[in-house]
Structures are given as C-alpha cells and as structure tokens.
N, C-alpha and C positions, 0 to 999 in steps of 0.2 A: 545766222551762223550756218556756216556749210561744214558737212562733214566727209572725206573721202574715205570709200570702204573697199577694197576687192573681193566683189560678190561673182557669183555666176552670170551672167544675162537674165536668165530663166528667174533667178530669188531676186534680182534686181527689177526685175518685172511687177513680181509680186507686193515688194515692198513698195513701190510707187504706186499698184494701182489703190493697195489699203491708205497710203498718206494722203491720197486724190478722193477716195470714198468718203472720208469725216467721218467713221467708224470707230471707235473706240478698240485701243487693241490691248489695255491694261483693264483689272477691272479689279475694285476695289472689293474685300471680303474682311469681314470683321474676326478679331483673335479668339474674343471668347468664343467658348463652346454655349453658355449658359447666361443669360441678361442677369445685367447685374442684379442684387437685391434691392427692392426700394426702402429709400431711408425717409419717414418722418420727422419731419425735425430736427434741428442739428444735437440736443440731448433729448430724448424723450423720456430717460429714466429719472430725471427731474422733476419738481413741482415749484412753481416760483406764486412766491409767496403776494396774497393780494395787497399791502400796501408795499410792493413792489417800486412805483412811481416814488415813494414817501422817506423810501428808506436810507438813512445816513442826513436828511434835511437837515436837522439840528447840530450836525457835527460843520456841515459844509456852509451854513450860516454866519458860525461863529470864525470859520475863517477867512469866508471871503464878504461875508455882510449881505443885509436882506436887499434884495433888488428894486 
C-alpha cells in the first residue's frame, strides 16, 4: 500500500532515508510506573484440606456407581 503525502523535499528526504535504514522509529515503553506485585498462588489465604483427593467419593459413588 502506498501512501501520498505533501511533504517538503528536505522531510521527504528524511523520511526515506529512516524507511531505507531498518531503524526503528516507534519504541515501545511500558505504563506502569512500578512492576506489578507477585502473586503466589491463585488463593494463598487457604489451606486445602489432605483428604483433599477423597473428598465427596461416597456421595459421587452413589450416584454414578463404583468404576
């Protein structure tokens, strides 16, 4: 895609010799001021319980039957 623009000569110069160089002419800069905080775990103020694996078996047995 081409674009026509009425430039001077002189900025016209310029802007071709930058698009010729492969020079970056945008440059990406992050919002925050401060990184984010890190997060452990998606709840940490939790504690799951150790028969964890086990728990509701007898409910879920009885309705769908032992495997």
């Amino acid at each position: 895609m081409q674009t026509t623009m009425n430039l001077p000569d002189s900025l016209m110069q310029q802007v071709r010799k930058r698009a010729e160089s492969d020079r970056r002419t945008v440059t990406s800069v992050p919002i925050r001021d401060q990184p984010p905080t890190p997060r452990i775990g998606f709840m940490p103020e939790i504690t799951v319980p150790d028969d964890f694996d086990q728990m509701g078996s007898a409910a879920i047995v009885s309705l769908f039957g032992a495997p």
